[in-house]
C-alpha positions in Angstrom: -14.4 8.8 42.1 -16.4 7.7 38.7 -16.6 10.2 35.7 -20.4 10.5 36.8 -19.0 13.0 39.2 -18.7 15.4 36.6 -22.4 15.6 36.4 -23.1 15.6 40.1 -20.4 18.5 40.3 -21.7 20.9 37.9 -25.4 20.5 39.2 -24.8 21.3 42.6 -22.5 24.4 40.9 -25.0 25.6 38.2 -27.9 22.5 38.9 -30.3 24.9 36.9 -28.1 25.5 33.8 -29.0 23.1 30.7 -26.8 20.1 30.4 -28.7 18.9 27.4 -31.2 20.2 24.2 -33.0 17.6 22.8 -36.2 17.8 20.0 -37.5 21.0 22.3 -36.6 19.5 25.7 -34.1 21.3 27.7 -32.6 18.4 30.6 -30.6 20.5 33.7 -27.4 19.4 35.2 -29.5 18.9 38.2 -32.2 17.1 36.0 -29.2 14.9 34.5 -27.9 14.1 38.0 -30.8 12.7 38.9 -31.8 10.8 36.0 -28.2 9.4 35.8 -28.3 8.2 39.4 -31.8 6.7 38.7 -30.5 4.9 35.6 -27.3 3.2 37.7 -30.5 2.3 40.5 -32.4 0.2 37.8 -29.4 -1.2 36.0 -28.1 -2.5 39.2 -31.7 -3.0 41.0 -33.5 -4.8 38.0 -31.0 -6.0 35.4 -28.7 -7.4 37.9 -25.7 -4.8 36.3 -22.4 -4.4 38.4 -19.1 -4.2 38.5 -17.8 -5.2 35.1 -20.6 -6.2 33.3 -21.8 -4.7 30.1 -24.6 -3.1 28.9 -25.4 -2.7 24.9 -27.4 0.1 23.0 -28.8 0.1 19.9 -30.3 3.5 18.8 -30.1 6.6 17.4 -28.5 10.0 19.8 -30.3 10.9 22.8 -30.1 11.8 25.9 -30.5 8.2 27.3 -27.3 7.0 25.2 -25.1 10.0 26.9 -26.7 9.3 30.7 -26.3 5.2 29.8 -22.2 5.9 29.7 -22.1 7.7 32.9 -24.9 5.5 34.9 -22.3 2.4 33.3 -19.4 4.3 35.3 -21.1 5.0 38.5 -21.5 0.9 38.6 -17.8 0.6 37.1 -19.7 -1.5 34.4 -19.4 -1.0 30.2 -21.4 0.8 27.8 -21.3 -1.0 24.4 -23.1 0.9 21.5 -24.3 -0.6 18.7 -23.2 1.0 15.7 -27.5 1.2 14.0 -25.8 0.4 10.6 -24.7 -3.0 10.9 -26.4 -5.7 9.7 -28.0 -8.1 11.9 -25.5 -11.4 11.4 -22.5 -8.5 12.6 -24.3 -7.6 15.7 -25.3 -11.1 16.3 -21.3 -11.5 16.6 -21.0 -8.5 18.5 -23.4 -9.4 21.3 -22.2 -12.7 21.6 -18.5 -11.3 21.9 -19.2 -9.0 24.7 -22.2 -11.0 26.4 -24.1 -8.1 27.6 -26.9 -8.1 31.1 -29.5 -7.0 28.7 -30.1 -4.8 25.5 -31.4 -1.3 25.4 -33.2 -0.2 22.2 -35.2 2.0 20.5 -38.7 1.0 18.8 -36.9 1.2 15.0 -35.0 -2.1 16.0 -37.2 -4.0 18.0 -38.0 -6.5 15.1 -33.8 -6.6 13.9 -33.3 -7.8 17.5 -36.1 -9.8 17.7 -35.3 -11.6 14.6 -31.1 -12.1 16.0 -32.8 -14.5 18.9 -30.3 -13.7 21.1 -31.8 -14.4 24.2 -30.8 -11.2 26.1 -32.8 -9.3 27.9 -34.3 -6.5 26.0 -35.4 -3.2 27.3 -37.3 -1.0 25.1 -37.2 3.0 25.2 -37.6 6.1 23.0 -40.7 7.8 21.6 -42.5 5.8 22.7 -41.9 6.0 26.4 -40.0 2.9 26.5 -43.4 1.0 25.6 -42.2 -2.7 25.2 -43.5 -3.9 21.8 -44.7 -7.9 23.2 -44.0 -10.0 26.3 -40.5 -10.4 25.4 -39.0 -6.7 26.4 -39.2 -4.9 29.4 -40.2 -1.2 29.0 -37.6 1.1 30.0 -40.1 4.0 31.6 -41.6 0.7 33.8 -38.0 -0.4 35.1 -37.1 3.3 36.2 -40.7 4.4 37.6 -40.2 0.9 39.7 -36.7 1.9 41.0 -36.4 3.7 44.2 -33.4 5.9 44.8 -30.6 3.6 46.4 -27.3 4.2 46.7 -25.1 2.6 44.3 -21.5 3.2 43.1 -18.6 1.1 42.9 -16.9 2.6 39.7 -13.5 4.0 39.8 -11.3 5.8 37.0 -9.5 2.4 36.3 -12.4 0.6 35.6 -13.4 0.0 31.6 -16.5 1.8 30.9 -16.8 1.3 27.3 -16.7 -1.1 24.5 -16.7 0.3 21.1 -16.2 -2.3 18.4 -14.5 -1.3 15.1 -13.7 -3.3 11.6 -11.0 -5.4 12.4 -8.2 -6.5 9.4 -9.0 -10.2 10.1 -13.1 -9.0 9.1 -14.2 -9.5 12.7 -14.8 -6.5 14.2 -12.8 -5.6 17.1 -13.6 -4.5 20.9 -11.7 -1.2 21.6 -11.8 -1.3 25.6 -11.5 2.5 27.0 -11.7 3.3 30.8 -13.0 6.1 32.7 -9.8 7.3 32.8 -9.1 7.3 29.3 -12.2 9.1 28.6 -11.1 11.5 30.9 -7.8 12.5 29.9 -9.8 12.7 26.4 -12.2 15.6 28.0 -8.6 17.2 29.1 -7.3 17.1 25.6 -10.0 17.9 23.5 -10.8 21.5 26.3 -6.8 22.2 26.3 -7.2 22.0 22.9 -10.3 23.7 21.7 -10.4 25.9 24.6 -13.8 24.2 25.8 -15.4 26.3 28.6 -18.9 26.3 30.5 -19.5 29.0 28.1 -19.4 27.1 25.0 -22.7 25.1 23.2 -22.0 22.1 21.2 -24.0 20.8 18.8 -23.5 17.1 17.8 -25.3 15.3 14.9 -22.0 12.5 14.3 -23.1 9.2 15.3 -22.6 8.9 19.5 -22.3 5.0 18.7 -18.6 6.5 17.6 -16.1 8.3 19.7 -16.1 10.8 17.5 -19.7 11.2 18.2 -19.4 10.8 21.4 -15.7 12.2 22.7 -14.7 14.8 20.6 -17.4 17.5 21.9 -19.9 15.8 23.6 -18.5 14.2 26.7 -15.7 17.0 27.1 -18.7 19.5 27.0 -19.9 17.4 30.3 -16.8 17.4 31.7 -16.6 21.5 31.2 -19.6 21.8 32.3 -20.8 23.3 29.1 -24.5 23.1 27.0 -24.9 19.9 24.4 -27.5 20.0 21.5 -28.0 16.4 20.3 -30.1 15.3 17.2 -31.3 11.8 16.8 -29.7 11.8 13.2 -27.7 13.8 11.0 -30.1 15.6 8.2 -28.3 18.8 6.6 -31.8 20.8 6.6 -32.4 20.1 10.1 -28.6 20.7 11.2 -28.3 24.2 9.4 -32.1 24.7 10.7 -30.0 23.9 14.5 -27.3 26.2 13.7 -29.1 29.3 13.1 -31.8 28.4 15.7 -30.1 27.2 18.8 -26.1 28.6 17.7 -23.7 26.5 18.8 -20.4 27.7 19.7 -18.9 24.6 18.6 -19.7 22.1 15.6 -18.5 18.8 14.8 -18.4 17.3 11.4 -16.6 14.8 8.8 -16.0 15.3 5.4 -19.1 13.5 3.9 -21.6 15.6 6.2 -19.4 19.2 5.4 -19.9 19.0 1.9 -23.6 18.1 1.6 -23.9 20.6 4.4 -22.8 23.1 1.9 -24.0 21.8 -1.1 -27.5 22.5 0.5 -29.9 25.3 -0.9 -30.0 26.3 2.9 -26.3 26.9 3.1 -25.7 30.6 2.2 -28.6 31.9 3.9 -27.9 29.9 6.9 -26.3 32.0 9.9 -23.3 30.5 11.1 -21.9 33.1 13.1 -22.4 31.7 16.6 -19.8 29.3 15.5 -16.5 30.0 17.1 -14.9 26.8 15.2 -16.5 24.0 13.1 -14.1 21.0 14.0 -13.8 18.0 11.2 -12.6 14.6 11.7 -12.1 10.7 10.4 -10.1 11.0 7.7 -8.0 13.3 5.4 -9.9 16.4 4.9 -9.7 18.0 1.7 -9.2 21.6 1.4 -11.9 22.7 -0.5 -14.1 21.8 2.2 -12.0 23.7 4.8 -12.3 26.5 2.5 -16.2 26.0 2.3 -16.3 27.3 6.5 -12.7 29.5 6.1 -14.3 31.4 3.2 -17.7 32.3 5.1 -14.8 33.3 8.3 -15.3 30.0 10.2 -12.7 28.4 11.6 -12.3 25.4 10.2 -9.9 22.9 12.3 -9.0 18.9 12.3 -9.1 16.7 15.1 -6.5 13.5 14.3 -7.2 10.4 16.7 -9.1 7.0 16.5 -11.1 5.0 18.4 -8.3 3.2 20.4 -7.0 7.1 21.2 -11.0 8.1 22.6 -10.0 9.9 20.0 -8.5 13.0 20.6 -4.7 12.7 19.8 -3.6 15.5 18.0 -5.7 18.8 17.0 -5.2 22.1 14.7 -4.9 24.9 17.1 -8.1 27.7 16.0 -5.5 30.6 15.5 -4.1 27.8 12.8 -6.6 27.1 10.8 -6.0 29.2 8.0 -2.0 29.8 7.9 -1.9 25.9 8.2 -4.8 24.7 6.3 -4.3 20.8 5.7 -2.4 20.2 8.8 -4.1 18.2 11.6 -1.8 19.8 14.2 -0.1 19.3 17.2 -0.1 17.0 20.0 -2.7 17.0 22.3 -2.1 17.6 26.0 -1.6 14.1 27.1 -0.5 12.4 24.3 2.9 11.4 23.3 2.9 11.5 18.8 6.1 10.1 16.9 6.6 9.0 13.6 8.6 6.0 12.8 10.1 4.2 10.2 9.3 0.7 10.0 12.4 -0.5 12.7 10.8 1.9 15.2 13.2 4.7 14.8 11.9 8.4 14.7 12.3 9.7 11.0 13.6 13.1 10.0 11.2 16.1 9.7 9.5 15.6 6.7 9.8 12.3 6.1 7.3 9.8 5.8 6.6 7.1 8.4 4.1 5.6 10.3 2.2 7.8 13.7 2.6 6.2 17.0 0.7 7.1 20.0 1.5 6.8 23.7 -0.8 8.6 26.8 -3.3 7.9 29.4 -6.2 8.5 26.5 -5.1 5.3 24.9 -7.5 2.1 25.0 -6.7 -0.5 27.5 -7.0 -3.8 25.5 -8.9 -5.2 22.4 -12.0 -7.2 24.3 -10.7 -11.2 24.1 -8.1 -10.3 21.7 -4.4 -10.3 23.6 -2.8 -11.3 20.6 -4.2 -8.0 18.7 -3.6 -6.2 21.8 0.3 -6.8 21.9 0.9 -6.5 18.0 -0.9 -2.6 18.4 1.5 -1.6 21.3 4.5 -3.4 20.2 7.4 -0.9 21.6 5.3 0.4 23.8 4.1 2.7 21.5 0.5 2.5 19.4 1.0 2.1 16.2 -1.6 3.5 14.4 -1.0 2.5 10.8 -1.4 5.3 9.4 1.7 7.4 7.5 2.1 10.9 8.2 5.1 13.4 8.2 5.7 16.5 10.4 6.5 20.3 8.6 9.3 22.3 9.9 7.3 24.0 12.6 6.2 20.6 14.2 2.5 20.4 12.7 1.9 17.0 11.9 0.0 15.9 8.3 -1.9 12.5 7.7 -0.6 11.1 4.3 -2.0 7.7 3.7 -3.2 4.9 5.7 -0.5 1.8 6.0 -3.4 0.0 6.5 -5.8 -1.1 4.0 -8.9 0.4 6.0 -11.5 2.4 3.2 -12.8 5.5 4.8 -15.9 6.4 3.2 -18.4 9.5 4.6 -16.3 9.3 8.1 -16.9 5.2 8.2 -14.3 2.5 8.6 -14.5 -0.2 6.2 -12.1 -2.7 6.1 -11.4 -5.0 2.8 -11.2 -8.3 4.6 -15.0 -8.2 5.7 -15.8 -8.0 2.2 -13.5 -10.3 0.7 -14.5 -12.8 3.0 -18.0 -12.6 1.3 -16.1 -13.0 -1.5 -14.2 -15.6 -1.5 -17.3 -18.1 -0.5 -18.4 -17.3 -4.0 -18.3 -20.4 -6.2 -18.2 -18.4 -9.4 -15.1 -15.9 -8.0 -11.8 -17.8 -8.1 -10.3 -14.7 -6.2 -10.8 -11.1 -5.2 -9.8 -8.0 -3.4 -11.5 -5.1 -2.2 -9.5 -1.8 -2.3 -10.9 2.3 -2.1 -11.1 4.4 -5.2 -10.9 8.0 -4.6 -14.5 9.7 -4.8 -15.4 13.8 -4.7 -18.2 12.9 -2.4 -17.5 10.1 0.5 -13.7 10.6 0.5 -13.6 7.0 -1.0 -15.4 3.9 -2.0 -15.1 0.3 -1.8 -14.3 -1.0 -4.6 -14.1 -5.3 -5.5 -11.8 -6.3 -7.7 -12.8 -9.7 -8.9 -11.8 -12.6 -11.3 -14.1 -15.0 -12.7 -13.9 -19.0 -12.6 -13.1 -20.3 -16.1 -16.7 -20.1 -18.2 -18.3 -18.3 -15.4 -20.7 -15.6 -16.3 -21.1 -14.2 -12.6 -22.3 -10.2 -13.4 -21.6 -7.3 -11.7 -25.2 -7.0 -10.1 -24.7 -11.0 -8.5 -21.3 -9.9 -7.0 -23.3 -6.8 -5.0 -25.9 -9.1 -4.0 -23.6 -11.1 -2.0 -23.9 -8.8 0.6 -27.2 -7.9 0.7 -28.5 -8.5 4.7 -24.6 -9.7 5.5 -23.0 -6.4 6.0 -24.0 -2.5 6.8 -24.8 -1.4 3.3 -22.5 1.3 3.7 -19.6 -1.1 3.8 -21.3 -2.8 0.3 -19.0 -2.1 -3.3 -19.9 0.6 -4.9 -18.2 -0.8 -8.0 -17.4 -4.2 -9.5 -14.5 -4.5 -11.4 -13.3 -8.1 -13.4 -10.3 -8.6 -13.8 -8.4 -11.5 -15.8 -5.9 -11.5 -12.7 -5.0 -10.0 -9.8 -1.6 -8.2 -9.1 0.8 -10.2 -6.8 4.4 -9.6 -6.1 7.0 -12.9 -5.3 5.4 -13.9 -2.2 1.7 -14.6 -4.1 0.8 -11.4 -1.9 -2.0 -9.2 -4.1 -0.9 -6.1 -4.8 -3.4 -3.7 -3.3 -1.3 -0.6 -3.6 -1.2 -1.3 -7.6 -4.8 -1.6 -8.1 -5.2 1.6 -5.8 -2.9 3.3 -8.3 -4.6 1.7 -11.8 -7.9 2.9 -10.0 -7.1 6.5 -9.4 -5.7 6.8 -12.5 -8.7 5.2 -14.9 -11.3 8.0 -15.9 -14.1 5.1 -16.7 
């Protein structure tokens, strides 16, 4: 049995009830059965896709994205989205990493892949209709109105069904491998948790190319047999506009979204009281953006996990989100949560140490990374590298990151991308990239440079370095020049010290 099942299940139960809302079409559980089983058809019947082979996306939410995953596990092959941000050399890399059967995309990035040359095959769908832009695609509609219904299968809970690449510390990005059954012990977690029922309508805006996106909510509301409003894009007018038009039961958000959310002329007039909880994620969420849902009597909740946890790992209980505002909770269902000190040994309650995972959610392997694989689960534990402490009633907090990872607007950005950049820089005789608080994103990348001797390098040439190399998101925000760089004995730079000097400079 395959996680598709979940589909087929609920459409011979309730085949008529909406599985999915999308830009004024409503797709049934009986509609989504087919259309998944029709997908698998074409993937294995023209694209040659089976067992073990992936399949790459790049595009915005749809339905298509959510029915690729399960049409990838009723072949027991991998979904690998493509996070629409990147910049074209970064998913050059990706693609040649995880050497997909073919490339499905939508008609805003038809020219970025044309212009990688990759020499996949391309499938083209969307608004469009799947209409394939020149002889090099393949139109998506075309494929599936060629396919006749066969029967295909072959996927099984232990097979991997995704890929989802994240910033890696060495500034390669790396391939978080989940299977079908991590994904569904996820679905258990996050309903046990949330107290997810058929009952309940999600509405998800985050990005599905993340597992926040797409595993926090969206596949667990599958799994419960539940209804799922998607929009293509996160845009506050149009999510308040969803809110009070199709009310959700459940919302997902990060910090970043939350507060232009209610920073919006829309907000106060906008009804929110189909919301049972509004569920926030990614990083450490600051209070005053709990309070913004708590004061208006939302339940405001956190949801602690990452991508190699699919990510549900430890959640706020509802009835908890106002006597234990701040906390991100308590173990999920079927995860294991400790925190250690740095010889592996638990540390006392309230103390500081680093949160390791264990449970069937976890990832499998980093795609052609061993090495990275065995440092993550030394013990036998996944170590998550980020510090956290647990309160006298067992509620765990997120403190700080052990890891030099920047989390801006719910986005990982890791330093060593950037400082690879960097350091090619003829004029820059070293640098470091570090996060600098900020009201708005959470934090900001921040590069901390020093100049060769009679070099007049500016703070505008620095920025440019990046321009077409990385996701703009993961750009600077700030150039700083320094006459040197803070090292301790070892020549290691001090990036905790220039964290600190940051926070604490007004200019």
């Amino acid at each position: 049995m395959d996680i598709s099942h979940w589909i087929s299940h609920w459409a011979d139960w309730h085949g008529n009830k909406t599985a999915v809302h999308f830009e004024g079409r409503d797709i049934s559980y009986g509609e989504m059965d087919v259309r998944v089983r029709r997908l698998a058809a074409m993937l294995q019947g023209a694209l040659g896709v089976g067992k073990g082979d992936r399949v790459a996306h790049l595009g915005y939410n749809s339905p298509e994205l959510l029915e690729l995953l399960f049409a990838c596990a009723r072949l027991g092959a991998m979904l690998v989205p493509l996070n629409w941000r990147l910049a074209a050399p970064e998913h050059a890399w990706i693609l040649e990493d995880c050497e997909p059967k073919a490339v499905l995309a939508e008609a805003d990035f038809f020219a970025h892949l044309n212009g990688l040359d990759s020499g996949l095959p391309l499938v083209a769908y969307g608004p469009a209709h799947g209409a394939a832009p020149d002889a090099t695609w393949q139109s998506y509609e075309a494929l599936l109105a060629a396919t006749e219904m066969m029967a295909t299968g072959g996927g099984d809970l232990d097979d991997p069904v995704t890929i989802v690449y994240t910033s890696g510390t060495t500034g390669r990005p790396k391939g978080t491998l989940l299977t079908q059954e991590a994904i569904l012990y996820n679905a258990v977690n996050a309903i046990a948790a949330q107290d997810i029922t058929s009952a309940d309508h999600i509405l998800t805006v985050l990005p599905m190319f993340h597992v926040g996106g797409m595993n926090i909510h969206t596949t667990p509301a599958i799994h419960a047999g539940a209804t799922v409003t998607i929009q293509a894009r996160f845009d506050p007018a149009a999510t308040l506009a969803a809110i009070a038009q199709r009310k959700p039961t459940i919302f997902l958000t990060v910090p970043a979204m939350a507060m232009t959310l209610a920073g919006h002329p829309d907000w106060a007039a906008t009804d929110l009281s189909s919301l049972r909880f509004v569920a926030l994620g990614s990083s450490a969420v600051p209070e005053t953006i709990l309070r913004a849902f708590l004061d208006r009597g939302i339940a405001a909740t956190q949801v602690y996990g990452l991508t190699e946890s699919a990510p549900v790992a430890v959640c706020l209980p509802i009835a908890d989100a106002w006597p234990k505002i701040g906390s991100c909770g308590k173990p999920a269902l079927h995860t294991e949560v400790r925190i250690v000190d740095d010889g592996g040994d638990d540390v006392g309650q309230g103390e500081g140490g680093e949160i390791v995972l264990r449970g069937r959610n976890l990832f499998r392997e980093y795609w052609h990374n061993a090495a990275g694989t065995a440092a993550a689960y030394e013990g036998g534990w996944f170590h998550t590298g980020d510090i956290g402490h647990q309160d006298e009633d067992g509620y765990y907090y997120v403190d700080e990151r052990k890891k030099d990872v920047v989390i801006s607007g719910g986005e990982n950005i890791y330093p060593a991308e950037l400082e690879n950049i960097l350091a090619a820089c003829p004029d820059l005789v070293e640098a470091a990239v570090v996060g600098r608080p900020d009201q708005r994103w959470g934090e900001i990348p921040v590069a901390c440079v020093v100049r060769r001797v009679g070099g007049d390098i500016q703070g505008g040439d620095v920025l440019a370095l990046f321009e077409g190399r990385l996701a703009r998101y993961k750009h600077p925000r700030q150039v700083i020049f320094m006459r040197a760089l803070p090292r301790n004995a070892m020549g290691k730079v001090e990036k905790f010290t220039l964290r600190r000097e940051l926070a604490n400079d007004d200019e």
